[in-house]
C-alpha positions as CSV (number, residue, x, y, z in Angstrom):
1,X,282.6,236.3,62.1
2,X,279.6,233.7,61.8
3,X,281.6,231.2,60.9
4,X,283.7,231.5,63.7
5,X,281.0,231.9,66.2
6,X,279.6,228.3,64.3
7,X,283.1,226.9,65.0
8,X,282.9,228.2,69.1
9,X,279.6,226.4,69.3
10,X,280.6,223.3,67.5
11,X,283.4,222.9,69.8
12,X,281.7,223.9,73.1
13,X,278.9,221.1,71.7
14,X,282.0,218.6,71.6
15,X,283.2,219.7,75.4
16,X,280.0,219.3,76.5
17,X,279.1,215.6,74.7
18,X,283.0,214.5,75.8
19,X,282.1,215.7,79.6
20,X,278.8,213.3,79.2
21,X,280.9,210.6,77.8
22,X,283.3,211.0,81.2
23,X,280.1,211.0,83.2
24,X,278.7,207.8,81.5
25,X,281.9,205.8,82.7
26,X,281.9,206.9,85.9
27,X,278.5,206.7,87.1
28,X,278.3,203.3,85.4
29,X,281.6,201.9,86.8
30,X,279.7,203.5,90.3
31,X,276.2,202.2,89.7
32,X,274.6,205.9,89.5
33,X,271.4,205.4,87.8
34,X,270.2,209.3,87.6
35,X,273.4,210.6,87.4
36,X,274.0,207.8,84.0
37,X,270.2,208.6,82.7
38,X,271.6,212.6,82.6
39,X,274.7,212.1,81.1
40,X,273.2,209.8,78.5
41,X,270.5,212.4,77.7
42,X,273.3,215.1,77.3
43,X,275.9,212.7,74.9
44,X,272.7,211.6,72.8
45,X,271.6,215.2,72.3
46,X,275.3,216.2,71.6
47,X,275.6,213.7,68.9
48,X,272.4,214.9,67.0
49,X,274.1,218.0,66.7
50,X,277.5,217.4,65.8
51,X,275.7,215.1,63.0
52,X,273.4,218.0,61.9
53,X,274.2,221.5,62.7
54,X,278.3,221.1,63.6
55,X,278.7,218.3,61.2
56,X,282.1,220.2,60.5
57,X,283.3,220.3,63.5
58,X,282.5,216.6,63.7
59,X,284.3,215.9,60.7
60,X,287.5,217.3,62.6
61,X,287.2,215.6,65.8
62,X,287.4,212.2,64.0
63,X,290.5,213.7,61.9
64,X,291.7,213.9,65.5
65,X,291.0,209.8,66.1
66,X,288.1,210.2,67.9
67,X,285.3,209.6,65.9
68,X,282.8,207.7,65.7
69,X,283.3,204.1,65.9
70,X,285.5,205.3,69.2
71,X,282.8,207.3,71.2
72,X,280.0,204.3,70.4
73,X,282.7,201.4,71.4
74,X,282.3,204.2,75.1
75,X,279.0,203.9,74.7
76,X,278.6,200.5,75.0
77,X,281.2,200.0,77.8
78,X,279.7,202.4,79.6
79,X,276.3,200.1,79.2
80,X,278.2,197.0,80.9
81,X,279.4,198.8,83.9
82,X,276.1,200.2,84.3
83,X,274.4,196.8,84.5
84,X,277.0,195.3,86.1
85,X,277.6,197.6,89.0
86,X,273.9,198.1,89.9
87,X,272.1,194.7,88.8
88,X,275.3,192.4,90.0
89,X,274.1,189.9,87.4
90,X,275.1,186.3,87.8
91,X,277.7,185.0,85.4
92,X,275.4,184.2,82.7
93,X,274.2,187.5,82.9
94,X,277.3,189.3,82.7
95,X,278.8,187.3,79.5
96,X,275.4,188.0,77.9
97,X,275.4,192.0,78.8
98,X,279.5,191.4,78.0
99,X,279.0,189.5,74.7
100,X,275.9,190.7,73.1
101,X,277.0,194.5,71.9
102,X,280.5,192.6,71.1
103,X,279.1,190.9,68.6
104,X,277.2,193.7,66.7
105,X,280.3,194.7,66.3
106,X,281.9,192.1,65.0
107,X,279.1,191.4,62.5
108,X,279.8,195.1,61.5
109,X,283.2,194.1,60.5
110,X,281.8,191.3,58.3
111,X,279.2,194.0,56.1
112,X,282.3,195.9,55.8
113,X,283.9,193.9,54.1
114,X,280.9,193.0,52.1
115,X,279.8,195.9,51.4
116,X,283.3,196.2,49.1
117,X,282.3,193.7,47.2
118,X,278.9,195.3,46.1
119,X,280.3,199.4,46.2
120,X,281.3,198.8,42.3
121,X,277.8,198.1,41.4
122,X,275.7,200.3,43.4
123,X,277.2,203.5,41.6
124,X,278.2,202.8,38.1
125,X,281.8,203.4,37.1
126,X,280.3,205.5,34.2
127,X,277.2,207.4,33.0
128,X,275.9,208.2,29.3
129,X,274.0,210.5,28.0
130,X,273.3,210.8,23.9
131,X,274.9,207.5,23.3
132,X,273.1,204.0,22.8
133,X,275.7,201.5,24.1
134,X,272.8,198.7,23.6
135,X,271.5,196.2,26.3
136,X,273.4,195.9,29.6
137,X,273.9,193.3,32.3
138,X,271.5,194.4,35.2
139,X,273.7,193.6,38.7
140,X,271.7,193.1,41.4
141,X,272.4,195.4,44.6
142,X,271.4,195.7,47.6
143,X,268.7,197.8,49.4
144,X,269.6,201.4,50.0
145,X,269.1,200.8,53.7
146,X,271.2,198.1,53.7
147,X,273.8,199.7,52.4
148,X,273.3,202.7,54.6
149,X,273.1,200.8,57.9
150,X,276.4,198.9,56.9
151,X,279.7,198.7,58.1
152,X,281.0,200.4,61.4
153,X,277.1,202.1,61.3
154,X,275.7,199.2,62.5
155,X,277.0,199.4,66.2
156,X,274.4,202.7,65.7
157,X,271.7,199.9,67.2
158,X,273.4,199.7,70.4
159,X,272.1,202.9,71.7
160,X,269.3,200.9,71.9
161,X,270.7,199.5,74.9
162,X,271.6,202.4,76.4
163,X,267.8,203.7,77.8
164,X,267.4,199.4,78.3
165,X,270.7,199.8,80.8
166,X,268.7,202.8,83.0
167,X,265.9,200.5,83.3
168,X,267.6,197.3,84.0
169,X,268.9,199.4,86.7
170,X,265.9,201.0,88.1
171,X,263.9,197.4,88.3
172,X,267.5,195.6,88.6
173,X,267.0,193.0,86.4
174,X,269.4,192.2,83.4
175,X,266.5,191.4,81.1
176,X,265.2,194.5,79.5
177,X,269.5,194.6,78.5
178,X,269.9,191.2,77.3
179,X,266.4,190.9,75.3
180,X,267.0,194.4,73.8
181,X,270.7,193.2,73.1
182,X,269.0,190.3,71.2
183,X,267.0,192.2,69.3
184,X,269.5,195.2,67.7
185,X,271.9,191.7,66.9
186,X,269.0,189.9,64.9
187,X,268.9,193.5,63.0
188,X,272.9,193.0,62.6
189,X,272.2,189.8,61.1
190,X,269.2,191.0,59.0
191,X,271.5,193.4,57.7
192,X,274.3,191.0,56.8
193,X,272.3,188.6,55.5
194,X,270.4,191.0,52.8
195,X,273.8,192.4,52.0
196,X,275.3,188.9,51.8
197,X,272.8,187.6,49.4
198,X,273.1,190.1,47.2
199,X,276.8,189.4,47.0
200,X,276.1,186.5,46.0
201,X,273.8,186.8,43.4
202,X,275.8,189.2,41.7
203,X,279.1,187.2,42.2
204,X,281.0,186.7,39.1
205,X,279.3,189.5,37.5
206,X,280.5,192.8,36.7
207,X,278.8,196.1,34.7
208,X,278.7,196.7,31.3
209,X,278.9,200.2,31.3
210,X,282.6,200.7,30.7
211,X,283.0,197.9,28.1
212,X,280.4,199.7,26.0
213,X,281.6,203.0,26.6
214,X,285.0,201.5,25.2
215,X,283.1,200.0,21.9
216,X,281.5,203.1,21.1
217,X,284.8,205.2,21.3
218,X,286.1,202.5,19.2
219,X,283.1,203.1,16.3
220,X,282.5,206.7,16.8
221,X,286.2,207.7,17.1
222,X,285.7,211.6,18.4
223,X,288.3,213.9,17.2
224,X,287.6,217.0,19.9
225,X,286.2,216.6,23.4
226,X,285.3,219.3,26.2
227,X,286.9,218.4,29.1
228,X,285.2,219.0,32.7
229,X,286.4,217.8,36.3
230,X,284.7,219.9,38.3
231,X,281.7,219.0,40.6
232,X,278.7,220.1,40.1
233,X,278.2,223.7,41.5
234,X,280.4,224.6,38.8
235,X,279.2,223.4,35.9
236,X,278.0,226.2,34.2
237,X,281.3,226.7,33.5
238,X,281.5,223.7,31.0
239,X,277.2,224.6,30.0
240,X,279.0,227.6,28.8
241,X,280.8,225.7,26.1
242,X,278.2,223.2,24.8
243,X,276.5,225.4,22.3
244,X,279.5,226.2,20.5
245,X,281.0,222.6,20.6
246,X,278.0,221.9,19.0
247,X,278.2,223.8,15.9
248,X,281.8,222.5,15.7
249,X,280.5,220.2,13.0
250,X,283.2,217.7,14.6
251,X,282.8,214.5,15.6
252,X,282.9,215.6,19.5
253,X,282.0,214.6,22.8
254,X,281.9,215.8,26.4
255,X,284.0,214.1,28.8
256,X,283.2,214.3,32.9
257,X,284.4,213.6,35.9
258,X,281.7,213.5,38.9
259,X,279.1,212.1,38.7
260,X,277.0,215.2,40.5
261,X,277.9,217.3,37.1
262,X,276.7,214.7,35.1
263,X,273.3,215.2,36.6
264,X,273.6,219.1,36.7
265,X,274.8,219.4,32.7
266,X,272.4,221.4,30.8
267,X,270.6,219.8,28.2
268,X,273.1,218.9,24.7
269,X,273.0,217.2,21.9
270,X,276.7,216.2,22.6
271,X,277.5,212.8,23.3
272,X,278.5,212.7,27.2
273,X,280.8,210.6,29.1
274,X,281.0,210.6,32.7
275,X,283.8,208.3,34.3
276,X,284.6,209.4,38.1
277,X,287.2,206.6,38.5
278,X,290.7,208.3,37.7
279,X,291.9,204.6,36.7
280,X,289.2,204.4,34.8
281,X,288.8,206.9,33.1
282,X,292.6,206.7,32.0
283,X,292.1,203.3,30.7
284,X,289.7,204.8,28.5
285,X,291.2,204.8,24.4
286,X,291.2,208.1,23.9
287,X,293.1,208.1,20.9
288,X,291.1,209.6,17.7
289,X,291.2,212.7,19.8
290,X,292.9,215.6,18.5
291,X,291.7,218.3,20.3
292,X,290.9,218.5,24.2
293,X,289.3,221.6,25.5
294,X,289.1,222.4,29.1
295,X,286.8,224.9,30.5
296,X,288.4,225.2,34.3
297,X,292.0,224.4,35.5
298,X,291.1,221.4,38.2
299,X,294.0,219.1,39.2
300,X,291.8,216.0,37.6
301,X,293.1,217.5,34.3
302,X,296.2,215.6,34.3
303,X,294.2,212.4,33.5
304,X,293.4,213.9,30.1
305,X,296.5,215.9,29.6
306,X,298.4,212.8,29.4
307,X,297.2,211.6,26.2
308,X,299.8,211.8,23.5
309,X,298.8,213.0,20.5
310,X,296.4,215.3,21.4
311,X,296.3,219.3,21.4
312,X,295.1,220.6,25.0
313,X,294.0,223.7,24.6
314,X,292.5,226.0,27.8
315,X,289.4,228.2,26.8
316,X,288.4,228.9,30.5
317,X,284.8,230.4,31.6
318,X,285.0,233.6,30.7
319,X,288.0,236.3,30.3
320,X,288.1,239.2,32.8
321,X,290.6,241.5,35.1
322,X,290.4,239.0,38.2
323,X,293.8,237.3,39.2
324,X,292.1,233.9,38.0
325,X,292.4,234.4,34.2
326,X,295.6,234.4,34.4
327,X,296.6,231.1,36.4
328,X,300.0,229.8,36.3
329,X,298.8,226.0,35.9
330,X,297.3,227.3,31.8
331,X,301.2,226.9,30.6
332,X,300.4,223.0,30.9
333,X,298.8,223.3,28.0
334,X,299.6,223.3,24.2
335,X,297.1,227.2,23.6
336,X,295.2,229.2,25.3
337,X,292.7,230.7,23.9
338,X,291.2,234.3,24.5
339,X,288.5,236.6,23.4
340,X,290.5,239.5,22.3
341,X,294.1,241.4,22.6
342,X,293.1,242.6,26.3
343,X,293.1,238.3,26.9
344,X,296.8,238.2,25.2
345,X,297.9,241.5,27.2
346,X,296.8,240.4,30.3
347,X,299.3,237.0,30.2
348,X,301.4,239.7,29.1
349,X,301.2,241.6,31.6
350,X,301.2,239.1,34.9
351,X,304.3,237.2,33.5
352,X,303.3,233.7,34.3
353,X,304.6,231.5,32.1
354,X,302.6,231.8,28.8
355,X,303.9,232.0,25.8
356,X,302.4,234.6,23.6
357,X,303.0,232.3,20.4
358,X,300.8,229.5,22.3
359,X,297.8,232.7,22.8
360,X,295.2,232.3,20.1
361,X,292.3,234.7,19.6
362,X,289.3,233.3,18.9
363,X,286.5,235.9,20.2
364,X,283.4,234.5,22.0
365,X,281.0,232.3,20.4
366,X,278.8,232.1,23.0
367,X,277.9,236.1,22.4
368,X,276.4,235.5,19.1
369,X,273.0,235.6,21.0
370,X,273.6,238.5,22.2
371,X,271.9,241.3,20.8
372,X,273.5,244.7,20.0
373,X,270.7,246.9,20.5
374,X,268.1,247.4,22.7
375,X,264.6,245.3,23.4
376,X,262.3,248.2,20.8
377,X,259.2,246.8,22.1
378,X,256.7,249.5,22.6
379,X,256.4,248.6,26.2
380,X,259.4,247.8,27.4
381,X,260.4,249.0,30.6
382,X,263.9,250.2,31.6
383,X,265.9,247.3,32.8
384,X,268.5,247.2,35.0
385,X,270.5,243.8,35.2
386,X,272.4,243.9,38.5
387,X,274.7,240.9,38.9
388,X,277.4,240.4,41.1
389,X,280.6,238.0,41.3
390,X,280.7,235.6,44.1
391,X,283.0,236.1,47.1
392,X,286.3,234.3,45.9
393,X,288.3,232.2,47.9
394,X,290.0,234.3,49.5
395,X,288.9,235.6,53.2
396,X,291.3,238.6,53.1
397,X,289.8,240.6,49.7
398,X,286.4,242.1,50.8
399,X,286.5,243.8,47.4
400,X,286.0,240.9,45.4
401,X,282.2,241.2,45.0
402,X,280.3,244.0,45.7
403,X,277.4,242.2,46.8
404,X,278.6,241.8,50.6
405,X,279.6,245.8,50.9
406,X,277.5,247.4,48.5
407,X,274.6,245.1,47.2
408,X,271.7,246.2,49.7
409,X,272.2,249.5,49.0
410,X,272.6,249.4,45.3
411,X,269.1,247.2,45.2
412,X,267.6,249.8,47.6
413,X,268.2,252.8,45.0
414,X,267.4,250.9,42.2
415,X,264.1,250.2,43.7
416,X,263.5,253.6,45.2
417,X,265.0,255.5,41.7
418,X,261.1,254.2,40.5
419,X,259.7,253.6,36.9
420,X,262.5,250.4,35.9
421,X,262.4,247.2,36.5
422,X,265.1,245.3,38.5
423,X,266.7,241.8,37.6
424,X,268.9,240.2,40.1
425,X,271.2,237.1,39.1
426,X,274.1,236.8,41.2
427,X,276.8,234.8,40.4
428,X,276.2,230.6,40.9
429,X,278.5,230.4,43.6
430,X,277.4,233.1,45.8
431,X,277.2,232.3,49.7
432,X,279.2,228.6,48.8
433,X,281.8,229.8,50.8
434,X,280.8,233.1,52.5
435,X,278.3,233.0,55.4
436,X,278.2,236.7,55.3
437,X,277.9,236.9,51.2
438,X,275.0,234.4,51.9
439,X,273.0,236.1,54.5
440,X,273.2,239.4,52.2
441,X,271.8,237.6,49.0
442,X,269.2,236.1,51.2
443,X,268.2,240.0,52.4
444,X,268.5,241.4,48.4
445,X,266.2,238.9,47.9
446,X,264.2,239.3,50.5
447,X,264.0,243.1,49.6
448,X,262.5,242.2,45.7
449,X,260.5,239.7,46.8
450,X,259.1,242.8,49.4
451,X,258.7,245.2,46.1
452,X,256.4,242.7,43.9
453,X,259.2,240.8,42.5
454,X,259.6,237.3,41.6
455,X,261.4,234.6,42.5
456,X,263.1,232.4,39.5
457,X,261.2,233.0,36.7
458,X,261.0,230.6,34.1
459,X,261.0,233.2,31.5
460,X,261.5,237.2,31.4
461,X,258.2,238.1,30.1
462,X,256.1,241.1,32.2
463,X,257.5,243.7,34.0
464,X,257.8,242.7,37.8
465,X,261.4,243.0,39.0
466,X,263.4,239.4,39.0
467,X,265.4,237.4,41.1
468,X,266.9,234.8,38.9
469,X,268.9,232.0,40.2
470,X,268.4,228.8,38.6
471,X,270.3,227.9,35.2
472,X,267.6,229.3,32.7
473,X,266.5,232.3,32.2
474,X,270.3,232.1,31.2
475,X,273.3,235.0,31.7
476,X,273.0,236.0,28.1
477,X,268.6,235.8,27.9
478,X,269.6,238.5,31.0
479,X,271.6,240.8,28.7
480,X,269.2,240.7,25.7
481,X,266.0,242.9,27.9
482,X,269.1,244.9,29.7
483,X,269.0,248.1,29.7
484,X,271.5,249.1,32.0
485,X,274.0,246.5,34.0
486,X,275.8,246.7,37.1
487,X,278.0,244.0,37.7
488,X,282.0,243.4,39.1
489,X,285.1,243.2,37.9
490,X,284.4,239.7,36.3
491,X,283.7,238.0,32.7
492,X,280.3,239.4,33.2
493,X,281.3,242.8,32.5
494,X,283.5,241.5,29.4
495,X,280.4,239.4,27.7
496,X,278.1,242.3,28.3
497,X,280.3,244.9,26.3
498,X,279.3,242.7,23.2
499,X,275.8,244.6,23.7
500,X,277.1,247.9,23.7
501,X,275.0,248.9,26.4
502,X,276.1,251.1,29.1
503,X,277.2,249.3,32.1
504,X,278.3,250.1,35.7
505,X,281.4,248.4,37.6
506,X,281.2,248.3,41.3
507,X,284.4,250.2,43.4
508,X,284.2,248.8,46.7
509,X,287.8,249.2,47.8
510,X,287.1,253.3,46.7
511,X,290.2,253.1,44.3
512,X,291.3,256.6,42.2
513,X,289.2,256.3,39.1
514,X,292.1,256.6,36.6
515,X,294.1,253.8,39.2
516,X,291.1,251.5,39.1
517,X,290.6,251.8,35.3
518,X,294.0,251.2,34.8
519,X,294.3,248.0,36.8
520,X,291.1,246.9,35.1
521,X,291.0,247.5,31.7
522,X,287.3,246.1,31.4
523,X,286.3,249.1,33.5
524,X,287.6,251.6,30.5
525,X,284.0,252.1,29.8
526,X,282.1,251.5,33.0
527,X,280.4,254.0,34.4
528,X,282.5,253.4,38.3
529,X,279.9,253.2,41.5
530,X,281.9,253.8,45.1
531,X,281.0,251.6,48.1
532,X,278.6,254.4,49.4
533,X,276.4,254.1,45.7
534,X,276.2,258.0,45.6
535,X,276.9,257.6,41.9
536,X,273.8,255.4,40.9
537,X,271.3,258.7,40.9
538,X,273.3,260.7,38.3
539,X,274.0,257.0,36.2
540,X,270.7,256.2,35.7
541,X,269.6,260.1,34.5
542,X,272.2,259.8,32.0
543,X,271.3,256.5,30.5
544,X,267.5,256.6,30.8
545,X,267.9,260.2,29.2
546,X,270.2,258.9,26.3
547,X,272.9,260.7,26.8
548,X,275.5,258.4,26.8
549,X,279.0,259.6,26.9
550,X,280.7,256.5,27.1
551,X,279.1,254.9,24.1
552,X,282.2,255.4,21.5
553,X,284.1,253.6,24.4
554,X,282.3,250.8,24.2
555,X,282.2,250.5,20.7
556,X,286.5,250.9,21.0
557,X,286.6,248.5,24.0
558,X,284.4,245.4,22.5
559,X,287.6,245.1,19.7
560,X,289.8,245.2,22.3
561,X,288.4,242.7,24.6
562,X,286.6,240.8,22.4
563,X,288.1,240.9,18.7
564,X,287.6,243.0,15.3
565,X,284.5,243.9,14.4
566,X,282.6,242.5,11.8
567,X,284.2,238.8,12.7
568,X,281.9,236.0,13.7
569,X,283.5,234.2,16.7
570,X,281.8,231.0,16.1
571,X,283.6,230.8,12.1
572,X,287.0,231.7,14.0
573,X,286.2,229.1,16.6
574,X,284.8,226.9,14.5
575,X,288.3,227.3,12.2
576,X,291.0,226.7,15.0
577,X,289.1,223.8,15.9
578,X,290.0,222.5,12.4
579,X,293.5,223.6,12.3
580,X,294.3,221.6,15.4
581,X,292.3,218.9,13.9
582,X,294.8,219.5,10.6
């Protein structure tokens, strides 16, 4: 609903700014002064919104062809008329107020076309991290302003000329026009110049980036790689994985895509390679790889899963019940690999092209932090971890999180029920795509922040309920002082059973209970909470009491979701790794 209001605006805001425009014309072709100065005010103000607040709706109106570069090349007609209609400039005048915005232009087509020349070396065609590639070339490049200001930008001076036009008028003289003409072309020039010079100085020469990066692939020859395309919002999906590729043993690196996760990837030992050019990055000799392991199914993928010779293997971000872990697109690859038998059943079950020989096992080496018992500190006050998927992409399921139906309420009793401690950590993603899942987290927090809480926490020390966000104090530091979680149907809800802790799965869509633990196996243990949270009461009683009927469950359902007891994931991990390596 917001975002549809957001969209009515933005398009009344382009009505509005398009009338203006029309107004422009025809008062300047007419010589209207006030009725020009209004309409000007109206377009300029439109403008700063549809670049600000309705930059999406802006983004479509140029997808329709009238962006931009059109509206200003208006602008600037509208600017002549104006002068010419009311001043009635002599002929030197008029090829001056005629000529002078022309040419901003056309020395905006020059920067473009030098700015080409320069793009290469401004962002680097790859980053490093772990890896000394030795001394490089330093380009130069020019200024960021420079840069910014280039290209079909430029012309953005000329509104200069539009308040210099209303003047002209009102003393009716050309000169306020022509000298302020002069003066947003010696910026033009400015510009090109700086950007020209630095052309020049860097002419001939190209980075070394990617000519070391291809001599220490050469020397260091890495046999397994993690593979990661996606930007950088979701890069705890490959953060997941570093840990364990890092007790490997293997000679391995971590292999990127955008440059934005290059920045956001936790802190590794791992050599990492970021190379956001698809030509690049396929150039790349990528052949002492054996093994290729890919944490999300992106379309960028194919430029890895073409290398011959090497086993792609999909280990994903986490197994659970939601329609995602069980993609279509993972039969690209040579195995899949899951936590337990419910992973294998569940390609089983949905029929999508997986072959069951192809499904290994491997459990979750990430959990080996994860404690099986509870904190035992003398002090320790009953915790309850509440932590909610995001909202999907879909705009039709309003059961995919509970956060957006149920999450106020269930932070409300959990802050009423008294004596606990609350710790919030919703999924990264939340309110990325959802206006409405966005404005809810905002009031949850809001609400902890009202009861003493604090606002991420760089540890999990004290007792003051938490609201943690940021990448550290991680998922699995969460699960270690939990006492209690309540989560969705989500990988959250699978990692957490490796605790053996009770835990609580949110039933927004108020499914049967037997239907809803049948279409969700990880829920065989839950405690179920319906949309109206009447449940929580009677959940906490049981647990804080220690009563716990559904602890043999647990113990039955962390085999079945995440292997035999007794195995260590990371020595199963750590040996399938080696047999693809042979």
């Amino acid at each position: 609903m917001f975002s549809r209001v957001r969209s009515q605006q933005g398009l009344a805001v382009v009505g509005v700014t398009f009338l203006g425009y029309g107004v422009m014309i025809l008062a300047g072709a007419l010589g209207l002064v006030i009725p020009y100065a209004i309409a000007a005010a109206v377009v300029l103000s439109g403008e700063l919104a549809l670049a600000t607040r309705y930059a999406d709706t802006a983004q479509l109106v140029a997808k329709a062809g009238v962006g931009l570069p059109f509206r200003r090349l208006v602008r600037d007609l509208s600017v002549a008329l104006l002068v010419i209609a009311a001043v009635r400039p002599g002929l030197v005048g008029t090829v001056a107020v005629l000529l002078l915005p022309a040419a901003l232009w056309v020395v905006a087509v020059g920067t473009t076309a030098v700015t080409k020349s320069v793009e290469g070396r401004v962002d680097p065609p790859a980053y490093t991290r772990n890896i000394d590639l030795g001394a490089l070339r330093r380009v130069p490049t020019p200024p960021t302003w420079a840069r910014r200001l280039a290209g079909l930008r430029l012309p953005l001076l000329n509104v200069l000329l539009v308040p210099a036009a209303v003047v002209a008028a009102a003393v009716d003289r050309v000169a306020p026009v022509v000298v302020t003409g002069l003066v947003t072309l010696v910026a033009g020039l400015v510009t090109a110049a700086v950007l020209a010079l630095a052309a020049l100085r860097g002419r001939g020469a190209t980075p070394g980036v990617l000519p070391a990066v291809h001599d220490w692939l050469a020397r260091e020859k890495p046999e397994v790689a993690l593979y990661f395309a996606g930007p950088a919002k979701d890069v705890y999906q490959a953060n997941m994985w570093l840990a364990p590729m890092e007790a490997t043993g293997r000679r391995a690196v971590v292999l990127l895509r955008a440059a934005d996760a290059f920045h956001q990837l936790a802190d590794t030992r791992l050599p990492v390679i970021c190379v956001p050019a698809g030509v690049d990055f396929m150039n790349l000799d990528l052949g002492s790889l054996r093994v290729a392991l890919y944490a999300a199914n992106v379309g960028a993928n194919i430029h890895l899963l073409r290398e011959p010779g090497v086993k792609h293997v999909f280990v994903g971000h986490g197994d659970s019940d939601k329609a995602a872990s069980v993609n279509p697109y993972s039969k690209v690859y040579d195995e899949v690999w899951v936590a337990g038998p419910a992973g294998r059943e569940r390609y089983a079950r949905a029929d999508v092209g997986v072959l069951d020989r192809d499904i290994v096992e491997v459990g979750r080496p990430q959990l080996a932090g994860v404690h099986t018992f509870g904190s035992g500190a003398p002090d320790h006050l009953f915790t309850v971890l509440y932590a909610p998927t995001w909202e999907g992409w879909l705009d039709d399921d309003p059961y995919h999180t509970s956060l957006v139906l149920m999450g106020e309420r269930i932070v409300s009793g959990l802050l009423a029920a008294g004596n606990l401690r609350v710790v919030y950590k919703p999924h990264p993603l939340t309110g990325t795509r959802s206006p409405k899942a966005k404005a809810v987290h905002e009031r949850v927090v809001a609400r902890i922040r009202a009861a003493g809480g604090e606002t991420d926490p760089s540890s999990l020390d004290g007792a003051a309920h938490l609201v943690v966000t940021g990448r550290t104090p991680s998922l699995f530091d969460c699960f270690n002082v939990t006492d209690l979680l309540v989560s969705d149907v989500s990988s959250v809800v699978s990692d957490f059973v490796q605790s053996e802790r009770p835990y609580v799965v949110a039933n927004p869509a108020g499914l049967p209970e037997d239907e809803f633990r049948r279409q969700f196996p990880t829920a065989r243990a839950a405690y179920l909470l319906s949309a109206d949270g009447g449940e929580l009461a009677k959940i906490l009683a049981v647990t804080r009491g220690g009563d716990d009927p559904m602890a043999e469950a647990r113990r039955e359902l962390k085999e079945y979701l995440l292997g035999p007891a007794g195995s260590n994931p990371m020595d199963r991990f750590r040996d399938e790794i080696g047999r693809l390596c042979g």
